[in-house]
Structures are given as structure tokens and as C-alpha cells.
PADREN-37956 format. One record per residue: x, y, z of N, C-alpha, C in turn. Coordinates in pm, whole numbers, plus 50000, padded with zeros to 5 digits. Last residue first. Example, Ala and Ser with C-alpha at 12.3 -4.5 7.8 and 13.67 -1.06 7.14 Angstrom:
512854977550708513674989450714512905000350787 513194943150780512304955050780513204967050780 
end
This chain:
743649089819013745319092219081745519102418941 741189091519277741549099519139743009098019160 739839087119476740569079619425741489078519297 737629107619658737469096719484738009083219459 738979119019780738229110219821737629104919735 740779134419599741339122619696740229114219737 739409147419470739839136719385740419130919490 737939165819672737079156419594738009146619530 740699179519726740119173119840739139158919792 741459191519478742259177719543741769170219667 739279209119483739299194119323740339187319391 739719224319728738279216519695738339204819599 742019235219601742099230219719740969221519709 741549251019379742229239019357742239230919515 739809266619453738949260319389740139245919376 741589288019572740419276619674740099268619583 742819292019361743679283019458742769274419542 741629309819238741879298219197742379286019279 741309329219429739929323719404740429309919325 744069336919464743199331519586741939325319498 744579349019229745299339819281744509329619420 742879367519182742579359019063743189348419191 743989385019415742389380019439742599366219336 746469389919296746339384019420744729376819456 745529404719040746429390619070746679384119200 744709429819158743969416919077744189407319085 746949436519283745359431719384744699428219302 749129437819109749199429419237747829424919288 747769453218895747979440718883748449430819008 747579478219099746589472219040746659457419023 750249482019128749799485319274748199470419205 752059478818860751879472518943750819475319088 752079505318721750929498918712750929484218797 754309522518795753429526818791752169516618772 756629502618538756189511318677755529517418693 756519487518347756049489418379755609495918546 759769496018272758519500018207757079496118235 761089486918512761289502018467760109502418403 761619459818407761019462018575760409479318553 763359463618235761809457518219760889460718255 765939467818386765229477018273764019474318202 765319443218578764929458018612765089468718493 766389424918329765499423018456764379435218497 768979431418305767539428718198766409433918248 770109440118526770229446818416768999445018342 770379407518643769659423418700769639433118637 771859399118446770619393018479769529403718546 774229410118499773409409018348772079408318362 774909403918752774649418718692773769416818545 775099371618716773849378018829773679392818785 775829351418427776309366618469774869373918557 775269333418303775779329118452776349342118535 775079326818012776219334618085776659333718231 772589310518047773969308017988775309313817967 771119334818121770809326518186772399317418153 771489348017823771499356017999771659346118067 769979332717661771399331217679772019341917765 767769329817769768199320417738769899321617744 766709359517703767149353617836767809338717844 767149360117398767759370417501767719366817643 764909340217364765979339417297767559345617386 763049356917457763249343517472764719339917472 762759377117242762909379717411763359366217511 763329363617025763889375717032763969377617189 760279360517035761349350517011762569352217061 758829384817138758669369417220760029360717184 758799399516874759309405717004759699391817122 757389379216703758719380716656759229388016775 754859385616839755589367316824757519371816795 754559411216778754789404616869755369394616923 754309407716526755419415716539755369414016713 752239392816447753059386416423754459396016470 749379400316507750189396516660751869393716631 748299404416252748409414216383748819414216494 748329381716103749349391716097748809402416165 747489349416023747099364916118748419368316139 747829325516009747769330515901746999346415934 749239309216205749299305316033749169316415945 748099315616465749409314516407749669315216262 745309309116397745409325616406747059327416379 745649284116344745109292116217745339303916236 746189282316660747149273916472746559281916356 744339286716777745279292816787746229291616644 741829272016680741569287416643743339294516625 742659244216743742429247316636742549263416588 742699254117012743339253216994743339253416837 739749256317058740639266317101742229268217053 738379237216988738179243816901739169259716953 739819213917209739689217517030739549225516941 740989220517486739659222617438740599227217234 743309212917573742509203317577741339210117538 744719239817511745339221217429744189211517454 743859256717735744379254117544744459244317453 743569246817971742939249717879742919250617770 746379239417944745599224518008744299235417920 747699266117978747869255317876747269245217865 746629276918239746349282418123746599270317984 747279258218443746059257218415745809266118267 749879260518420749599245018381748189247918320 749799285418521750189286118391749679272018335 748769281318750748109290618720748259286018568 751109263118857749179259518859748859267218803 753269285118888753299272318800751639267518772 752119301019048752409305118931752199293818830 751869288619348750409291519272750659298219067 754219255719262753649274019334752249273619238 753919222919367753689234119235752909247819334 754219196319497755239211719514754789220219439 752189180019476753399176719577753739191719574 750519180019303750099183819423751009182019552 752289182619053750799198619074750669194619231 754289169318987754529174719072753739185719132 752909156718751753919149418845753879154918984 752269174318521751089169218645751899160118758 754059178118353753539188718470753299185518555 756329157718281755229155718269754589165418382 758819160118014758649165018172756919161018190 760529157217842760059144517883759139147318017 761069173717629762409171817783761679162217858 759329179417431760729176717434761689173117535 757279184517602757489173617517758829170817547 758119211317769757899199217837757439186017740 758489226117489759369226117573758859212517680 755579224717428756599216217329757659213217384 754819238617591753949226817579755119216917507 755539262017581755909258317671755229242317679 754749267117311756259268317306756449261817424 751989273717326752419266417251754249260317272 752359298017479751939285817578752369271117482 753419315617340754339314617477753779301017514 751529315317143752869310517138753869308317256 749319325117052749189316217229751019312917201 748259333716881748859324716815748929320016940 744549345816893746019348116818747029335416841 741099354616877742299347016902743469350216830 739869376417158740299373116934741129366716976 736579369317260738109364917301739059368917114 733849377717231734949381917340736239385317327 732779371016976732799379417051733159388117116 735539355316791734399353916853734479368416918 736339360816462737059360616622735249358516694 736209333316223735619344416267736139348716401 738109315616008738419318416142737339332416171 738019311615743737259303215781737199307715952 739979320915577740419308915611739169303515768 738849345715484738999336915403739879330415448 738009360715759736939355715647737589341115558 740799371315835739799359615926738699353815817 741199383415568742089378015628741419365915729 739419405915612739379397115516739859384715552 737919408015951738759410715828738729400015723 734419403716036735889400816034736729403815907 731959433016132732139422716045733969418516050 731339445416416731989446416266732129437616242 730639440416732729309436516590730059438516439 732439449416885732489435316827731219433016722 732149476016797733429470116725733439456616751 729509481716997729989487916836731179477416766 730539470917222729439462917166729949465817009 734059476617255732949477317291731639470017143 736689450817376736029456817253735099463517277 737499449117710737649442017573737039451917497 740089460117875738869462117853738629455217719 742519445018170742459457218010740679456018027 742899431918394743529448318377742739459418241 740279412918510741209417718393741669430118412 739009399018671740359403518736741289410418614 736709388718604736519395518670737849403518739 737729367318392737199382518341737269395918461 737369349718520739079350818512738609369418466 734949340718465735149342518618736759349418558 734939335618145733839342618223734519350918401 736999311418170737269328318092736369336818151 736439294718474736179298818373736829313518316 739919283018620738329292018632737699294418501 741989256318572741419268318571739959270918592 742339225918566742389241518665742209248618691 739389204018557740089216418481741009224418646 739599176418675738579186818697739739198118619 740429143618568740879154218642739759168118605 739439116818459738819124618511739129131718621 743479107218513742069106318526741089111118544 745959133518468744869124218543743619119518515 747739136418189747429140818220746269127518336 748759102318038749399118718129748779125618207 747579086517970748039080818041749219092118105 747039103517636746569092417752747869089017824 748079136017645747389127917594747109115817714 749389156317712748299156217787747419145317725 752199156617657752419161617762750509156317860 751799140617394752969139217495752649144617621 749729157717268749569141417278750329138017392 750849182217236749529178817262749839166917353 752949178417050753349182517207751699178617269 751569164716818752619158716953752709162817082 750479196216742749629180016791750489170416856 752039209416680751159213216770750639204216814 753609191316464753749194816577753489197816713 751359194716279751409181716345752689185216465 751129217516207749909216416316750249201716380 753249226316086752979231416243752149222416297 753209203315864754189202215990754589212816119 751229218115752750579206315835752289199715902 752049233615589751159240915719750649225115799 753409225715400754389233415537752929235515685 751959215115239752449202315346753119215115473 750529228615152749589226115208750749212215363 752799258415125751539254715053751249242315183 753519290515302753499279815190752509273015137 752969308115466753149315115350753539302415257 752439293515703751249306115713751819309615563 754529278715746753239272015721752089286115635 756419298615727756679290615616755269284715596 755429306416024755949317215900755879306615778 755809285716195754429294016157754409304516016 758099275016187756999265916141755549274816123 759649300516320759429291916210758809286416119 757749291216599757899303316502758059302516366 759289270516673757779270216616757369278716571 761719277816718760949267716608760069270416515 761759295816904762399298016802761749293516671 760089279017137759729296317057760189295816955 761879260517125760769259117103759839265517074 764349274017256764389268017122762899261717035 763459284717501764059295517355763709288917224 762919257717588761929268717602762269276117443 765639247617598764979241817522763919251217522 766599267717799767579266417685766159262117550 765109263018055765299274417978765329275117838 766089238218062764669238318022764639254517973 768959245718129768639231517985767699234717968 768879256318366769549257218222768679251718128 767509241118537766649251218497767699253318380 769569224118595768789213618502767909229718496 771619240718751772029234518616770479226318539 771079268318903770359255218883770589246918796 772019291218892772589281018975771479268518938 769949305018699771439307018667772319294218774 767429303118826767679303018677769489299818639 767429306319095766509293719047767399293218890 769179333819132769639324319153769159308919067 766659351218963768089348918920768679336618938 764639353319099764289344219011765629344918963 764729370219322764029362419308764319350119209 766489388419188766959380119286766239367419311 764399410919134764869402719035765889389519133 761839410419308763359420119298763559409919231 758259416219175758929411819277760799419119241 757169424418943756699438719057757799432319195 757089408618778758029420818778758109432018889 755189394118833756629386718873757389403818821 752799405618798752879403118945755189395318936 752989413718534752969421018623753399416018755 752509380118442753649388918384753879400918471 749959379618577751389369618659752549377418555 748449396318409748659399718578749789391318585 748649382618187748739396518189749029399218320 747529356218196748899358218144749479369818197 744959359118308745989350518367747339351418357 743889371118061743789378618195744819374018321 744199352317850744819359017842744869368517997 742209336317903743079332417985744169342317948 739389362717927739939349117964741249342417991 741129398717781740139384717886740149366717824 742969405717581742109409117671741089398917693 744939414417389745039404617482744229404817575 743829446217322744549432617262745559423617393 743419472717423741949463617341742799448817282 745209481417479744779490217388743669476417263 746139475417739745699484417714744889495817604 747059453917711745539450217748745359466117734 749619464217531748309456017492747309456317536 751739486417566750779479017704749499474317640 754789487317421753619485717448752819478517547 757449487917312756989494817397755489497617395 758679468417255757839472617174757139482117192 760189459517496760569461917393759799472217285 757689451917670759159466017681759459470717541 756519433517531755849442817508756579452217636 759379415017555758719414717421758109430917442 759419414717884760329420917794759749418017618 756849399617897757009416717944758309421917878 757739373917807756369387117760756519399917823 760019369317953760139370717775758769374717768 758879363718178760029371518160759909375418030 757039341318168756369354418168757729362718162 759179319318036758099321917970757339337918037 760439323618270761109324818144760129328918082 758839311218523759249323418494759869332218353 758359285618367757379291318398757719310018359 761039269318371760399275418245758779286818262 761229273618646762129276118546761819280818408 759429259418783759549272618799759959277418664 759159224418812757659236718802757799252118841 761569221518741760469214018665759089224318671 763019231718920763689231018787761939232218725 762029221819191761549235319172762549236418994 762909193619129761009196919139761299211219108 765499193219164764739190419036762849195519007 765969206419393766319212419258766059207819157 764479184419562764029199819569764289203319436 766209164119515765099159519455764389177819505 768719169919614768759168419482767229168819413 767829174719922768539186419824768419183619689 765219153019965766249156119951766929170119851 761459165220146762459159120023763699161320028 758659168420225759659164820226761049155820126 756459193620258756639189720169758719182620171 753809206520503754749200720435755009194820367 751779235920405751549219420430753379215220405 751679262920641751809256920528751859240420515 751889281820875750279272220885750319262220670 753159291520990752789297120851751789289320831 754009284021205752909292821253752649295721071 755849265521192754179255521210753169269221221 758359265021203757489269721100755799267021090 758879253821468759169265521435758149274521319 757729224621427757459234921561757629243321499 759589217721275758709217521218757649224521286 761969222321352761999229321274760379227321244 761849199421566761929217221593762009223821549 761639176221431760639183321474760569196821506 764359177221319763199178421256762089187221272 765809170221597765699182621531764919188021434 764549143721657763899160821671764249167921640 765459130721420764219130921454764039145921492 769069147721348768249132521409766959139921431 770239155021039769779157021142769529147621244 771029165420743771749158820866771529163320992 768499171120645770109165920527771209160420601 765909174920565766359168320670767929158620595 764369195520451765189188420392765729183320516 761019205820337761589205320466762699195420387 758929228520132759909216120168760949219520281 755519239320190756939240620238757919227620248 753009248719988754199239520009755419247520078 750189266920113750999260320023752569253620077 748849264820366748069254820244749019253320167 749659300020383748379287320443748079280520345 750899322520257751869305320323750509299920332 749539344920027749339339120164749629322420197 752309357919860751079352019843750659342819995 754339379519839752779381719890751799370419894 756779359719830756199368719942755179378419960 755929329219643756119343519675755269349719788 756299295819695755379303719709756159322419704 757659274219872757299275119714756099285219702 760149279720106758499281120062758499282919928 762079254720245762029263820142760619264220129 764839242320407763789246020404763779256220309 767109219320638767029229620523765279234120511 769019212820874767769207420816766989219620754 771719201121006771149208420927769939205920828 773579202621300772339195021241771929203421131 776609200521431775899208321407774929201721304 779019185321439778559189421578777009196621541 780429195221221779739181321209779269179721348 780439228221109781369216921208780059204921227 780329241620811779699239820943780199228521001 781569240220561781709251420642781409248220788 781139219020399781889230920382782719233320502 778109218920432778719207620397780649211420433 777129240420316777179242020469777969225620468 777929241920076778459254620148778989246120331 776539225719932778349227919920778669234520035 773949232819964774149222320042775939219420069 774079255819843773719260919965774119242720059 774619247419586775359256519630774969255319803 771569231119547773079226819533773839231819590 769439241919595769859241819675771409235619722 767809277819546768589269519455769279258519570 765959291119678765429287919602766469273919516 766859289920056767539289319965766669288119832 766759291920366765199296220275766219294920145 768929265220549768959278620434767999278520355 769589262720894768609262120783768939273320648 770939242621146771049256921055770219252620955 770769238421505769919237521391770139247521276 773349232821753772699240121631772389237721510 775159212921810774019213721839773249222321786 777519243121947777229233121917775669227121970 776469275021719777009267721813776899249221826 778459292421498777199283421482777839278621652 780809309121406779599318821525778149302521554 782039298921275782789303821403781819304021487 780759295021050781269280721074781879285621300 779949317720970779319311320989779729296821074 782409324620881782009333821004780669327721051 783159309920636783709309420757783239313820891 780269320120468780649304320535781759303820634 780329346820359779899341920479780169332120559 781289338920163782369352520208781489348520313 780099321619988782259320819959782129327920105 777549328119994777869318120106779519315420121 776459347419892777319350319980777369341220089 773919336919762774659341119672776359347119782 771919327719935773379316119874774059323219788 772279338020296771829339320166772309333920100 771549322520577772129331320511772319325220372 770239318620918770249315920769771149325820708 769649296321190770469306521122770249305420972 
end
């Protein structure tokens, strides 16, 4: 039996009447505090409850990814008959207690979703479709652009409960805003002062660095996540530059601090990723903890966008200078803070209408272009995923911890 956690006050008695004895109850719950109150509650101690949850959205194909199984009061087989039951999704299990679920899915959702929430509401706001007009276009920007599409195209419900019942998704939320906020900040004063303001961004930029992917964090000769910018290309919504406009010469502005855009990619400030790097400094969180125990294909996707950033030099170098001292993204950054900022304290209201309000007046502006970003983002999603299946197969038989 299942039933939903946002109507567990008005369900739980009729639940408690109709369960029989010996009955296996389960709640697909994203949040699982509430749902463990409930049946704790409600359900007669005659009755086994062994919980469950797919880390994964309802288009993305169950085979391979995580299903936690909660065995919260059961004996053996009932286990098993849950494990019989779900055995046709053909997903890997993933076992754990109610407390230790809401911390893993805290750790590899919470700030994830926030972070693409606050870009689509930024370019709502601004009412603009970037890849559409030659800006933000290919490599890992292509990653950003579809999973911002692909989470709006889902019902806001989705991601309400994880955000608003989850007391530790609070806090990372919270700190997220505040790490946009910052570093923002630190980009404006660096980008218009003199030589010490611009070296307490970059030494910033450089902690969170160090903390989240320096030694003894990130794995041992670990294999990148991501796909090449080249391969990620093949799923882009937008169009980059044509030949004509990447052969112009760079603005002044890029000229005299030494930053040419390359080719392909123009760089700009990456601030959502910068912000989410600092956010897991600051809260002690270490990504890679939980990439092969529980991490959705979102969370991997995004680890893999920032793991690119931070660990290649001259990428990151490019982002800090394009932060510092480029003013064509800066009314963006300022839409991002602002958008950040605005779910942060949505989320700190605890208000589910508010939340659906934001949400779907978001949801609204890009309608019409989800059909696309779903089957890009679904392919990008599969081709990355095999490739992550293959680097945990090789690092297990390695020895790679």
C-alpha cells in the first residue's frame, strides 16, 4: 500500500482501518521523516513496514539506478517480498535507514535542484532563452541547459516535498543562496577594485576548489564524469556562433585583461557552479561520498559539470576573469542571485502553494520547448550514464576507492 506524504494527517486513520494483518506497507516517499511519523502513528504493530524509494525521475529508465529499500520493521522475508516485487525495474539496490535516506537524498538533490530552479527562473525573469540567441552554448553549458528544461518539464511536487520537509535540504538550500549572494559580491568589488579585492575572489574560488576536490577528496585516479564538450555538443538545444563571428577579433574588454574567448566555448562567470562548489565547502559535504551508493542521474550530471570546472585550470582561471571583469553575463548573475535568493526563502516559508506558484509560473515560460529538451536530455542522459557504468565497473576491478 502506498500513500502520498503530503496527506498522510487525513489518510493515516483510513489507512490504519483498511491495512490488514501482516501487511507489507511501503511509502515511494522523496522525504522520509514525515512518512516514517505517520506510519509509526497510524499502522497497528501487526503490520511490517519496509519503505522504498527510486532515486531517479519518471522518465529516466529504473535499470541500474538506485532503489533504497528501508527495512524499518520487518522480519527477513518480508524484505524479500518487497525485493521480489520491485525486481521487475531491474534497479540496483540501495539499503538504508529513514534517517540515513534523508541525509543522502539532502546531500545529492537539494542543492542540485535549487541550483537549476534559480536558472530558469533568472532567464523567466529576464525573459530570455540564451541558447537561443548564441549565449550559453555548448559543452558543459549544454548539460546545464537541458537538466534546467528537463526539471521544469516534471510537476513541481516533485521537488517541493525533498525541499520544504527535509530539514537538512533547508540549511543547504539556505547556504547555496548565500554563496551566490557572496560570491557575487566578491565579483563586483574584485572586477572594480584594485589588486587585493580581486585576489579575495580568486582565493575563495580556490578553497572551495581545494575542500571539495583537492587531496584526499575527490578519488584516486578517478576517470572524469563527464563526456567530452565535443560529445555533450551533440545534444545542444542552441547553436554556437557562425564561422563569420567566431573569426572577429575580441572586445576590448577580453583584449585588455588577457582573456581571448576561444572558438567554441565564451566563457563567463559559471556562477551557479562556482556557488555550488562553495556551498558543499562550506557545509563540509563531500559529493563523491555518495556518487556510487545513491546519486540520481541529475546530481552525476551536475558533480560532473563542476569536477570539469574546477579541475581543469585553464577553465577555471577563464571563469574568474570572465567573473571579474565581463559585463555581458553580469545582468544575468544579478537575475541568478535574486533567483536564488527567492527560492531560499520559499523553501523557509514551508509554504507547498508558494512553492507551486513559483514553480509553475516558470514552468509557463518555457512551454512549448520541453518535447526537444526532454529527447536531448534523455539521450545526453543515457550516453553519460553508460559511460558511468563502464568507469565504476573498471575502478572496481582496479581497486580504485
Amino acid at each position: 500500500m502506498y500513500v502520498p506524504a503530503l496527506i498522510f494527517e487525513n489518510s493515516g486513520p483510513t489507512a490504519h482501518q483498511a491495512t490488514k494483518v501482516g501487511a507489507v506497507v511501503a511509502g515511494q516517499t522523496s522525504v522520509k521523516a514525515p512518512e516514517k511519523e505517520a506510519f509509526e502513528r497510524y499502522l497497528p504493530t501487526d503490520t511490517h513496514i519496509v519503505s522504498c524509494h527510486s532515486l531517479h525521475g519518471p522518465s529516466v529508465n529504473p535499470v541500474g539506478q538506485p532503489l533504497v529499500l528501508i527495512k524499518h520493521r520487518a522480519p527477513p522475508e518480508a524484505l524479500a517480498l518487497v525485493e521480489n516485487i520491485l525486481s521487475c525495474f531491474r534497479s540496483r539496490y540501495v539499503y538504508l535507514s529513514y534517517e540515513e535516506h534523508d541525509l543522502v537524498t539532502a546531500n545529492t538533490q537539494a542543492v542540485t535542484h535549487a541550483a537549476f530552479l534559480s536558472m530558469g527562473t533568472a532567464w523567466a525573469s529576464a525573459l530570455s532563452y540564451p541558447w537561443e540567441q548564441g549565449l550559453y552554448v555548448g559543452g558543459i553549458e549544454t548539460a546545464k541547459v537541458n537538466l534546467v528544461l528537463r526539471i521544469y518539464s516534471n510537476l513541481w511536487h516533485v521537488y517541493a516535498g525533498l525541499a520544504i520537509l527535509n530539514p537538512s535540504a533547508r540549511i543547504q538550500i539556505d547556504q547555496y543562496a548565500k554563496s551566490a549572494t557572496e560570491l557575487f559580491k566578491l565579483m563586483l568589488s574584485g572586477g572594480s577594485g584594485g589588486v587585493e579585492e580581486e585576489a579575495q575572489f580568486r582565493k575563495r574560488i580556490e578553497w572551495g576548489r581545494e575542500v571539495v576536490f583537492g587531496h584526499g577528496r575527490s578519488k584516486k585516479e578517478r576517470k572524469p564524469i563527464l563526456l567530452s564538450p565535443e560529445v555533450l555538443d551533440r545534444f545542444s538545444l542552441g547553436k554556437r556562433p557562425t564561422a563569420h563571428q567566431e573569426s572577429l577579433p575580441p572586445s576590448p574588454s577580453e583584449a585588455s585583461f588577457g582573456l581571448t574567448p576561444p572558438s567554441k566555448y565564451r566563457p563567463n562567470s559559471h556562477l551557479s557552479l562556482l556557488a555550488m562548489v562553495d556551498c558543499w565547502a562550506h557545509l563540509g559535504i563531500n559529493p563523491y561520498e555518495h556518487l556510487a551508493l545513491a546519486a540520481t542521474p541529475i546530481f552525476r550530471l551536475f558533480l560532473g559539470v563542476a569536477e570539469h570546472l574546477f579541475l581543469s585550470p585553464s577553465l577555471l582561471s577563464s571563469a574568474i576573469k570572465s567573473g571579474l571583469f565581463h559585463s555581458w553575463h553580469r545582468s544575468d548573475d544579478l537575475e541568478f542571485v535574486v533567483a536564488a535568493r527567492g527560492w531560499s526563502q520559499c523553501v523557509s516559508f514551508g509554504n507547498f502553494d508558494l512553492y507551486q506558484k513559483r514553480f509553475e509560473e516558470t514552468r509557463l515560460f518555457f512551454e512549448g520547448r520541453f518535447e526537444e529538451a526532454n529527447k536531448l536530455g534523455s539521450e545526453m542522459i543515457k550516453a553519460i550514464m553508460e559511460t558511468e557504468v563502464l568507469r565504476e565497473e573498471e575502478e572496481a576491478e582496479e581497486g580504485v576507492e
